[in-house]
C-alpha positions, 0 to 999 in steps of 0.5 A, a space after each residue: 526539435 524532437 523530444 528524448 523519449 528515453 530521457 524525459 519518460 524512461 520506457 522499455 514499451 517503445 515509447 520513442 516508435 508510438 506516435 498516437 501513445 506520444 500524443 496522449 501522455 504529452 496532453 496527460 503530463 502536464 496535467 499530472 504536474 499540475 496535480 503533483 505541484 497542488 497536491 503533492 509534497 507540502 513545501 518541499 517541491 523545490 529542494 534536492 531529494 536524494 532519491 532513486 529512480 528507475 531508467 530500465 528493468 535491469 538491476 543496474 537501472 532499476 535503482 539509480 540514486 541522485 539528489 533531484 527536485 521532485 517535479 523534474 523526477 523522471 516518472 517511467 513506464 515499465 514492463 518486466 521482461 516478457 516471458 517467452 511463450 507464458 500461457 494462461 495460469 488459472 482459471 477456464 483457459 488455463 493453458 492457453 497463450 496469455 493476450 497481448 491485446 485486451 479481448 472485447 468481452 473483458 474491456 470492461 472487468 479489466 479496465 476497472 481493475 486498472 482504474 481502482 488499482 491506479 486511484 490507490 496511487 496518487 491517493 496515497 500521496 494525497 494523503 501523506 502530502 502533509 508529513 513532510 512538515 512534522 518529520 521526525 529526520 531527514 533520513 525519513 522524509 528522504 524515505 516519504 518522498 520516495 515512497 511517494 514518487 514511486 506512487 507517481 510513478 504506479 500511476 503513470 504505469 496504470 495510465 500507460 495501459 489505459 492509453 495504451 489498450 482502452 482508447 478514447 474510454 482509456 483517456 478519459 479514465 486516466 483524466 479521472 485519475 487526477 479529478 478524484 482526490 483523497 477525502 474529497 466529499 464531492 469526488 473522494 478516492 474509490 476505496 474507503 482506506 484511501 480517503 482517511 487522513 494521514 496526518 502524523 507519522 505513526 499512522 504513515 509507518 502503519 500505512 505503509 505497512 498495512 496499506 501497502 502491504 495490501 497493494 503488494 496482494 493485489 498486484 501478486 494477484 494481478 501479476 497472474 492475469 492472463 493480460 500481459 502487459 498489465 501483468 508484466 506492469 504489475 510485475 515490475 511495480 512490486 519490486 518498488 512496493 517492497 521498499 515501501 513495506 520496508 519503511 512501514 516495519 522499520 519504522 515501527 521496529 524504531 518506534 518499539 525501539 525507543 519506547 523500550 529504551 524509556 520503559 528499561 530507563 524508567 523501569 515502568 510501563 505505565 503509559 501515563 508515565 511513558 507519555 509524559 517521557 515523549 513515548 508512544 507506549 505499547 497500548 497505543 502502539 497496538 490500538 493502531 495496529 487494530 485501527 489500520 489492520 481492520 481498515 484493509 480487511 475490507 480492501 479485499 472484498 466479500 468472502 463471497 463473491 460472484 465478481 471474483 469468480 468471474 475473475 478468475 474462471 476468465 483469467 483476468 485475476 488469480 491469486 498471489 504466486 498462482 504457481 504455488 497451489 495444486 489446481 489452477 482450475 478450481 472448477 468443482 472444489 471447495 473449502 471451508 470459510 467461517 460465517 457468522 451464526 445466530 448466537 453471535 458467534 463463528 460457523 464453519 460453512 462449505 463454499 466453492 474454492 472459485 467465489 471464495 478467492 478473496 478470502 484466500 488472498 486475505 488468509 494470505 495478507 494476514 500470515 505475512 502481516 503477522 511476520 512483522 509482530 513477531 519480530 516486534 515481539 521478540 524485542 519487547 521481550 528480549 527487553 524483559 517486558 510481557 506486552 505482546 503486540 497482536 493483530 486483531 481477527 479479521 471479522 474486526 470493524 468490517 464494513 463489507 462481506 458477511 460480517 459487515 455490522 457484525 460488533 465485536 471485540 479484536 478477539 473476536 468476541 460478539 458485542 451489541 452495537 452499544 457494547 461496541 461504542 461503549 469500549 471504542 477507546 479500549 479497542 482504537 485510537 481515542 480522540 485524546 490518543 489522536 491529540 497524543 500522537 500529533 503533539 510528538 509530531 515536531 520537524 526534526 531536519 538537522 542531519 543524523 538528528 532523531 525525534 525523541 519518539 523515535 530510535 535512529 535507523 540500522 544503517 542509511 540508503 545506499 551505503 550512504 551515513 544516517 547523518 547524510 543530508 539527505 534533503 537540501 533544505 537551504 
């Protein structure tokens, strides 16, 4: 009997008309079941989850909501509509038709590209696979699941590729996808971020973002490349990553929310007293942000790079909305980026526009990073409290570039390696705020029902009631 194609792996790539595609996604899905039953969602992969699921690009099919058990979610393969006659937007060949098929002298640089994109996906869900059993409500474990099936299904499009256009290098690459695991000492995920624990739910708000608020930058600078079909891919998964964000500042909205309920209640923002409410107080709240902020700074490279450079001067990467800047060539500008000096502090240094393309998408993170603070803020003062929530400067805790090992304070004051370990707890998370958080993470699964550390959400998914049983638990 022949196989529904259309059915079993929603597509728009013909899936249905490729018989050597066939061959390998029908060797590779049971292994990627496999990997989702064993690492995947802890206790929950027999239960009905509302969740949406895309069946086409459109705006009808892109969001098809309905309860469905996880390991029978239909993981789908798209492409945003193909441009008519889109040419090269950056870069050396800027003008020029964009490629359909790889070209033998960039394989490699684009094979690694989709490689490290592809490993953040099923790492993230790796890492999460846990929460489930300390969820603050139905209506956010709902939301982890659907956060984590659309990481399911970033992969599959990563994996598409690979099939796709790479061959027998392709195959074995998108094996490797599912033998690295999140934290793993003998095989860990690729990128360091990727390999932290996500064991309570604060630290999944500010994953999802933080973290993810990074895979929207680098897919927006993938969705430039001068390869089709991986930007046509990347084009289509940030329309999934937008929702993600949207729990990560929701999430953390709720959590300001409840804690400023306590401190107007209590009229006090003493965090020992706070604490004892069941609260996460505010210089907590910000020594996590310090914590998640940082680790992704490093996500974005060194503020020199030769690699991003060949990158864009070959079109294979641009920078997010490439449209929105002036030259798309770059060939003999430059700018100003800062560089540590000898006294431990900041120097201005004149570097070529082309090897300093990672620090321009990292200036960019950061000014739409900052969007969520500011209306965080504005809640904490509406509420008649001064507390500013900040995010911390770039060169804080980096591990790579020029200011790796460079010690310093959030506010980017210059401290010895002994300064730095001496203050750790005033800067991130101690060891006793950690057991804090994990003590308010009890389960919470009777419908419209809210952990005290947290406020109920504004409204519910798809003008469905908060109080709707969003995960069948029976």
């Amino acid at each position: 009997m022949a196989i529904n194609y259309q059915e079993r792996i929603p597509n728009n790539v013909d899936l249905g008309n490729d018989r050597r595609l066939q061959r390998a996604l029908e060797h590779w899905q049971p292994r990627f079941l496999d990997w989702w039953r064993e690492l995947g969602p802890e206790g929950f992969q027999t239960k009905d989850v509302y969740l949406r699921t895309a069946t086409s690009v459109d705006a009808k099919g892109w969001a098809s909501f309905g309860a469905v058990k996880m390991p029978d979610y239909r993981w789908g393969i798209f492409l945003a509509d193909q441009e008519k006659d889109r040419t090269i937007g950056c870069g050396d060949d800027y003008g020029k038709p964009v490629w359909q098929q790889v070209p033998g002298e960039y394989r490699s640089i684009l094979r690694r590209l989709i490689v490290t994109q592809g490993d953040t996906e099923p790492a993230s869900v790796e890492q999460q696979r846990l929460l489930g059993l300390t969820c603050p409500s139905l209506f956010d474990l709902r939301n982890l699941f659907q956060v984590n099936v659309e990481e399911g299904r970033h992969l599959w499009a990563m994996v598409y590729l690979l099939h796709a256009y790479f061959g027998r290098d392709g195959r074995e690459e998108a094996e490797d996808l599912l033998m690295r695991h999140s934290g793993s000492e003998d095989n860990p995920r690729i990128l360091g971020t990727f390999n932290e624990p996500i064991s309570d739910w604060l630290s999944f708000f500010m994953f999802t973002y933080f973290t993810d608020r990074d895979g929207k930058y680098q897919l927006k600078c993938l969705a430039e490349s001068s390869f089709d079909p991986l930007a046509r891919t990347c084009r289509f998964m940030l329309t999934e990553e937008a929702h993600h964000m949207y729990v990560g500042e929701t999430g953390i909205s709720r959590i300001v929310k409840r804690t400023l309920e306590k401190m107007v209640e209590l009229k006090t923002d003493d965090p020992a007293i706070l604490r004892k409410s069941g609260v996460v107080d505010l210089p907590l709240l910000q020594r996590y942000v310090n914590f998640w902020f940082s680790s992704c700074m490093d996500l974005f490279g060194a503020e020199i790079s030769s690699n991003a450079a060949i990158s864009f001067a070959n079109g294979v990467k641009g920078r997010p909305d490439e449209k929105r800047f002036e030259d798309h060539i770059e060939r003999d500008t430059s700018l100003e980026i800062g560089m540590p000096d000898e006294a431990g502090g900041m120097r201005m240094e004149e570097v070529a526009v082309r090897s300093a393309m990672n620090e321009q998408v990292r200036n960019a993170y950061i000014k739409d990073c900052q969007i969520g603070l500011i209306r965080w803020n504005r809640l904490i003062k509406k509420a008649g409290f001064e507390f500013e929530l900040e995010l911390p400067v770039s060169r804080f805790r980096r591990n790579i570039g020029v200011w790796a090992a460079q010690y310093m304070t959030p506010d980017g004051k210059s401290l010895t390696a002994e300064e730095f370990t001496r203050q750790h707890d005033r800067f991130l998370p101690s060891d006793e705020d950690r057991l804090y958080v994990q003590s308010l993470m009890q389960q919470v699964t009777e419908p419209g029902k809210m952990a005290g550390w947290i406020a109920p959400p504004d409204r519910g998914i798809n003008s469905k009631p908060v109080d709707y049983e969003y995960v069948v638990l029976q």
